[in-house]
TIFI-933995 format. One line per 3 residues: for each residue z, y, x of N, C-alpha, C, O. Coordinates in Angstrom, 1 decimal. Atoms other than C-alpha are relative to their C-alpha. Example, Ala and Ser with C-alpha at 12.3 -4.5 7.8 and 13.67 -1.06 7.14 Angstrom:
BEGIN
0.0/-1.2/0.9/7.8/-4.5/12.3/0.0/1.2/0.9/0.7/1.2/1.9  0.0/-1.1/-0.9/7.1/-1.1/13.7/0.8/1.1/-0.8/0.9/2.2/-0.3
end
This chain:
BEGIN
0.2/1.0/-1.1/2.8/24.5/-6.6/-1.0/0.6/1.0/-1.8/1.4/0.6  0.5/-0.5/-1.4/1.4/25.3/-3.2/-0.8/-1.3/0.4/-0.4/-2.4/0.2  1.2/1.8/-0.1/-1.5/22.4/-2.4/-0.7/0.9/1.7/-1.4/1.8/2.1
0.8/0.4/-1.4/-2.3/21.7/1.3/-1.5/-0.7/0.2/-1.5/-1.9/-0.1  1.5/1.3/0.0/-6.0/19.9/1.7/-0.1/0.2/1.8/0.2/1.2/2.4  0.7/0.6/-1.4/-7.3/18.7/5.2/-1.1/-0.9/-0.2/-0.9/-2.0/-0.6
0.9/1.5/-0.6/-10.3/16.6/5.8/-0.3/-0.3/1.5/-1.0/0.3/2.3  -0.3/0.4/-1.2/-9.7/14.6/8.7/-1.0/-1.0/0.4/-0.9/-2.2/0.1  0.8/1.4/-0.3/-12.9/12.8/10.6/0.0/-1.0/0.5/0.1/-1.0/1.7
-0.7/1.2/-1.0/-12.3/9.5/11.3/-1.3/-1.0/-0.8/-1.9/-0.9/-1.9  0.5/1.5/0.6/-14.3/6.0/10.8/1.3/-1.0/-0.8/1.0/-1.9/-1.5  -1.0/0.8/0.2/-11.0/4.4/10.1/0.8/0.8/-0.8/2.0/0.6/-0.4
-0.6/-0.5/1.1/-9.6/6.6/7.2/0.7/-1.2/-1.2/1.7/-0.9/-1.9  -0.4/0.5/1.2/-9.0/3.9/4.8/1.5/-1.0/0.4/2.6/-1.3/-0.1  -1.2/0.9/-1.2/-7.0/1.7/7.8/1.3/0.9/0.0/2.4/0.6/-0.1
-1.2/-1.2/-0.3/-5.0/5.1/8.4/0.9/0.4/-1.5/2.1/0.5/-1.6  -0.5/-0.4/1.4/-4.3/5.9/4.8/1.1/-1.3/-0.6/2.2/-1.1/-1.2  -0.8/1.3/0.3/-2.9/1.9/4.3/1.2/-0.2/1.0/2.2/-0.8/0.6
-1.1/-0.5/-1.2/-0.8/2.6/7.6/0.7/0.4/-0.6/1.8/-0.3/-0.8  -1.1/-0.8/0.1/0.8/5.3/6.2/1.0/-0.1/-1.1/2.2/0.1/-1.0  -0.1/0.7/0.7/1.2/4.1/2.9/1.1/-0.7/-0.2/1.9/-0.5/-1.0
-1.1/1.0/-0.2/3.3/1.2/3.8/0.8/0.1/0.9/1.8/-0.7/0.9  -0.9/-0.5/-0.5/4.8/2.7/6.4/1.2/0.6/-0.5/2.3/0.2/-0.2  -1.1/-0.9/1.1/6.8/5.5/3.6/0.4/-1.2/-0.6/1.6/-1.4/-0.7
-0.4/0.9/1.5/6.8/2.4/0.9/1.1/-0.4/-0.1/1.8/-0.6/-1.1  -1.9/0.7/-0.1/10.4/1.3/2.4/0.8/1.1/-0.6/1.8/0.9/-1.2  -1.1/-1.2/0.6/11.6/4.8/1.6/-0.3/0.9/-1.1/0.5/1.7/-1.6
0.3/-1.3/1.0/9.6/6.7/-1.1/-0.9/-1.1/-1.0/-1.3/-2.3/-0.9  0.9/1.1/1.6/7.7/5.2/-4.4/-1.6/0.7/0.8/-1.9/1.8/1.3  1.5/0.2/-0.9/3.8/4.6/-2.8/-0.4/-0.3/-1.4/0.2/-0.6/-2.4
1.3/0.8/1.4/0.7/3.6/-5.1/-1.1/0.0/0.7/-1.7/1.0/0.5  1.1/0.3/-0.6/-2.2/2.5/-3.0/-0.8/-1.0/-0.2/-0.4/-2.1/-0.6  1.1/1.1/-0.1/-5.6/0.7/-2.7/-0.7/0.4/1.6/-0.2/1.0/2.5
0.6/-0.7/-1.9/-8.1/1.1/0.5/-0.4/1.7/-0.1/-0.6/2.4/0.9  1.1/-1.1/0.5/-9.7/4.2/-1.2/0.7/0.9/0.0/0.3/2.0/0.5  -0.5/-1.1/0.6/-7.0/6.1/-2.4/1.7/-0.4/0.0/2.1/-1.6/-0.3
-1.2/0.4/0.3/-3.1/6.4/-2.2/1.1/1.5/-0.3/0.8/2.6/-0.2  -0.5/-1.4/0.0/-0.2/8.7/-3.0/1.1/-0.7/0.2/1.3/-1.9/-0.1  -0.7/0.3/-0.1/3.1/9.1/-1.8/1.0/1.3/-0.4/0.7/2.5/-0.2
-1.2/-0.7/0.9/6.2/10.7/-3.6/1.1/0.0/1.3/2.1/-0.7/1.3  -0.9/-0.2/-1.1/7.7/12.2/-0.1/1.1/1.0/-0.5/0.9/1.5/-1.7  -1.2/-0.9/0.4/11.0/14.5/-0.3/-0.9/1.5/-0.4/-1.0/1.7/-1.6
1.0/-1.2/-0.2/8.6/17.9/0.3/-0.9/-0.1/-1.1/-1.6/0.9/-1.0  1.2/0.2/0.9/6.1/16.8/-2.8/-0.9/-1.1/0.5/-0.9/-1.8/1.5  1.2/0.7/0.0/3.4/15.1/-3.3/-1.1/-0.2/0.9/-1.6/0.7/1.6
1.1/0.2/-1.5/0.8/13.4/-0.7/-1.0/-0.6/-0.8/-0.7/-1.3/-1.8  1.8/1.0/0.3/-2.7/11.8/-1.6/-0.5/0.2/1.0/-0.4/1.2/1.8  1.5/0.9/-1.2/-5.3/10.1/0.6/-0.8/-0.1/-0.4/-0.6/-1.3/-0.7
1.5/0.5/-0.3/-8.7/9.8/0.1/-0.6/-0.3/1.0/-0.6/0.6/1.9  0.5/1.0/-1.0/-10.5/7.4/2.2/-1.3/-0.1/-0.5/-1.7/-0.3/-1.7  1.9/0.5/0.2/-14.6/7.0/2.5/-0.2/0.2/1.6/0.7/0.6/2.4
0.1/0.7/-1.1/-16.1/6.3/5.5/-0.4/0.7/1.0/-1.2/0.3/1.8  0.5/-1.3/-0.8/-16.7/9.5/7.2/1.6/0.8/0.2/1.8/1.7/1.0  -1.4/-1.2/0.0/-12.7/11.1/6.4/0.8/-0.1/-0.7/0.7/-0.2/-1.9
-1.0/-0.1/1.2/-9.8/11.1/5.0/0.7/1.4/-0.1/1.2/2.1/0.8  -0.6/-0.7/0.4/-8.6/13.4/2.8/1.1/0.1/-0.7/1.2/-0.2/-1.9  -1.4/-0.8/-0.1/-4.9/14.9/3.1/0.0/0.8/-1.2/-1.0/1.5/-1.4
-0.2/-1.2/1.1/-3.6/16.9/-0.2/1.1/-0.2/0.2/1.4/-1.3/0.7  -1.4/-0.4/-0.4/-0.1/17.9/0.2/0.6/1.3/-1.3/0.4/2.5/-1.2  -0.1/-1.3/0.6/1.3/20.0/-2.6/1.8/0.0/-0.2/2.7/-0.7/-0.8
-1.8/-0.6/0.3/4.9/21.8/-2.3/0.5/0.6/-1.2/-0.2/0.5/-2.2  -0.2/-0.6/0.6/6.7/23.7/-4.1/-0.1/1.4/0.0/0.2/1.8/1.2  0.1/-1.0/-0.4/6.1/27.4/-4.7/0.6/0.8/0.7/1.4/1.2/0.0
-0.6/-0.5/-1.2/7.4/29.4/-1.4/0.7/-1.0/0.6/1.7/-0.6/1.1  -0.4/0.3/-0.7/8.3/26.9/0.0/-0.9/-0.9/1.6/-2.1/-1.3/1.7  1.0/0.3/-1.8/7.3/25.7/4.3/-1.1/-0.8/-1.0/-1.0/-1.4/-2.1
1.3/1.0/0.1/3.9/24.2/4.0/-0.5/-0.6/1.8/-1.4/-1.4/2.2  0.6/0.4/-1.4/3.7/24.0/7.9/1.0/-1.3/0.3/0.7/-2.4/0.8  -0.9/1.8/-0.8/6.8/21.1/8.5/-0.9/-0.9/-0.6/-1.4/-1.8/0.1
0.9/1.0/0.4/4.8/19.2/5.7/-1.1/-0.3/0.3/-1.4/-1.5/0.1  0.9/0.4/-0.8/1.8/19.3/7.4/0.1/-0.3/1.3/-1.0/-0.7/1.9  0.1/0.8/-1.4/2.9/18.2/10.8/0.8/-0.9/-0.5/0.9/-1.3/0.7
-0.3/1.0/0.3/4.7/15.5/9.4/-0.8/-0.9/0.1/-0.8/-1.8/0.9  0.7/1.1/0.1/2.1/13.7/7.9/-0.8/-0.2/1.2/-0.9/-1.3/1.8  0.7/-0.1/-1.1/-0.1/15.0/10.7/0.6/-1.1/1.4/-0.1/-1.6/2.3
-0.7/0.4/-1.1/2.1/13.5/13.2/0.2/-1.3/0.1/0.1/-1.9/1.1  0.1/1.9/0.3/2.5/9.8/11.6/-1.5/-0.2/-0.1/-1.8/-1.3/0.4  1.5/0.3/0.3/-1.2/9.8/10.9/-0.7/-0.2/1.6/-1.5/-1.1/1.8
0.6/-0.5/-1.4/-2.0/11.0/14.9/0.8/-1.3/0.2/-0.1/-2.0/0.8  -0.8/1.1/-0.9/0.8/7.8/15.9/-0.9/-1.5/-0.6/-1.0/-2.5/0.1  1.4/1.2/-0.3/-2.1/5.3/14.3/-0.7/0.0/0.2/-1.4/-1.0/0.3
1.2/-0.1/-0.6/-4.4/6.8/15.4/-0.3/0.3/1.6/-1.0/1.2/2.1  0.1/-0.9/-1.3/-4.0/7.1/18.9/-1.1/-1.5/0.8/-1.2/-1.2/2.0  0.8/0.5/-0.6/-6.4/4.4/20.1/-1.3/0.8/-0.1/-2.3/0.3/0.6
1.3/-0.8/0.5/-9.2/7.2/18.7/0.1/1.5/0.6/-0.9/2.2/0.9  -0.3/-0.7/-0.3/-7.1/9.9/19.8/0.2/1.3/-0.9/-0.2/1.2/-2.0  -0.5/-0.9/0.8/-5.9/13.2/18.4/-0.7/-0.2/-1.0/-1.6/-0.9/-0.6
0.6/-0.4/0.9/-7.3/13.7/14.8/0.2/1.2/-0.2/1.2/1.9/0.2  0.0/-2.0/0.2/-8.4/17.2/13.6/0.3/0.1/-1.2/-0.3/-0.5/-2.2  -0.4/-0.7/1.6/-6.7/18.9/10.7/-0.1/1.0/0.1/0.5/1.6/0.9
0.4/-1.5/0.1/-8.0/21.9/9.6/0.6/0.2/-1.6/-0.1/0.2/-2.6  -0.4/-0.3/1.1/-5.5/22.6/7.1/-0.3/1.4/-1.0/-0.1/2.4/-0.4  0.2/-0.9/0.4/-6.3/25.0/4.2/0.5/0.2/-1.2/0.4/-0.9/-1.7
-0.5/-0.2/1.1/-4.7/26.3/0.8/-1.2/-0.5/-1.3/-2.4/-0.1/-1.5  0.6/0.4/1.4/-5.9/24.6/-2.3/-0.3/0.8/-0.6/-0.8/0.6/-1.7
end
């Protein structure tokens, strides 16, 4: 497995993480609280961590396979709740 991490600064991490959350839940098996969630996307595995300074993105693929569409994915639904704050920064890096 290939593991993506981001920590993304935001005040509103736990809001963002329950967004996204129930946004996937129609299409993919979810398991969330405010704190913490994961989602069982096509691409692997997603987790959230939420505390009140950032949420942290984990992303893990499979071995050789893209790690950049998976990270603008989430990046991209995550940036469409967050646009009253504006861009968020992901500084993606290998686990």
């Amino acid at each position: 497995m290939t593991t993506s991490i981001a920590v993304v600064p935001t005040a509103s991490a736990s809001r963002y993480l329950q967004q996204l959350c129930k946004h996937w839940g129609h299409k993919f098996a979810v398991n969330f609280d405010a704190r913490r969630g994961t989602i069982a996307l096509p691409f692997g595995q997603t987790e959230l961590v939420a505390d009140d300074a950032a949420l942290t993105v984990t992303i893990e693929t499979a071995e050789g396979a893209d790690t950049e569409r998976p990270r603008q994915v989430v990046a991209d639904h995550l940036n469409r709740f967050a646009f009253r704050e504006g861009e968020l920064v992901f500084d993606w890096r290998e686990g």
